[in-house]
N, C-alpha and C positions, 0 to 999 in steps of 0.2 A: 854307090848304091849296091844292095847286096841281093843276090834272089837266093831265094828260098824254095828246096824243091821236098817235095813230101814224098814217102816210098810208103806206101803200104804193103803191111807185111800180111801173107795169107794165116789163118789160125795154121794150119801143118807148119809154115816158116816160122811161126810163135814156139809152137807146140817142142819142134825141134830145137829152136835155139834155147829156151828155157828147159830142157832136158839136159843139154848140155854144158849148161851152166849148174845143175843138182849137182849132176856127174861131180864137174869140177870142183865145185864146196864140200860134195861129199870125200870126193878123193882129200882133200884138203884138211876138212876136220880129222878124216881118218891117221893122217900122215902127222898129225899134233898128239893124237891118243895113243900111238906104236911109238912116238920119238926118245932115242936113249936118253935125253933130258929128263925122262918123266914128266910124271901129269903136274907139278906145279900149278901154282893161282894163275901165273902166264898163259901157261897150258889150255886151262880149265875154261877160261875167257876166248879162249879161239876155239876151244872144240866147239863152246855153246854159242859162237858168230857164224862161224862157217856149218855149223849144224841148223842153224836158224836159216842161214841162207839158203841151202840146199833144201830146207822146207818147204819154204816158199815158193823156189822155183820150182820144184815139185808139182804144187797146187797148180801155178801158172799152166805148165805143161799139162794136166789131169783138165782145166778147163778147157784149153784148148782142143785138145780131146774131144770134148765132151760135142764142143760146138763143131767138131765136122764130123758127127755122129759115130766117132771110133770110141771105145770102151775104156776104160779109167781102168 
């Protein structure tokens, strides 16, 4: 038998970890668009992955935001 326990996270502890994660995708697409490899179709497919991600956890973080009344 297995239990199961729930952690609810506060929006600030969202807000936070989903910033950190932009950060992270952003630092990450950026490190595919400076690489001496060049920008290659390789390249081109992880800028626009990791730039997508970094969007969205973006957004995440900007609601969270929004919902403990701090400013976007």
């Amino acid at each position: 038998m297995t239990t199961q326990t729930e952690t609810a996270m506060t929006p600030q502890e969202i807000g936070a970890h989903a910033l950190a994660k932009a950060v992270k995708y952003a630092d990450r697409a950026d490190r595919y668009a400076t690489s001496d490899r060049g920008t290659d179709e390789f390249n081109h497919a992880r800028i626009a992955v990791y730039g997508g991600l970094a969007a969205v956890y973006a957004e995440v973080a900007k609601a969270a935001a929004a919902l403990t009344g701090g400013s976007a």
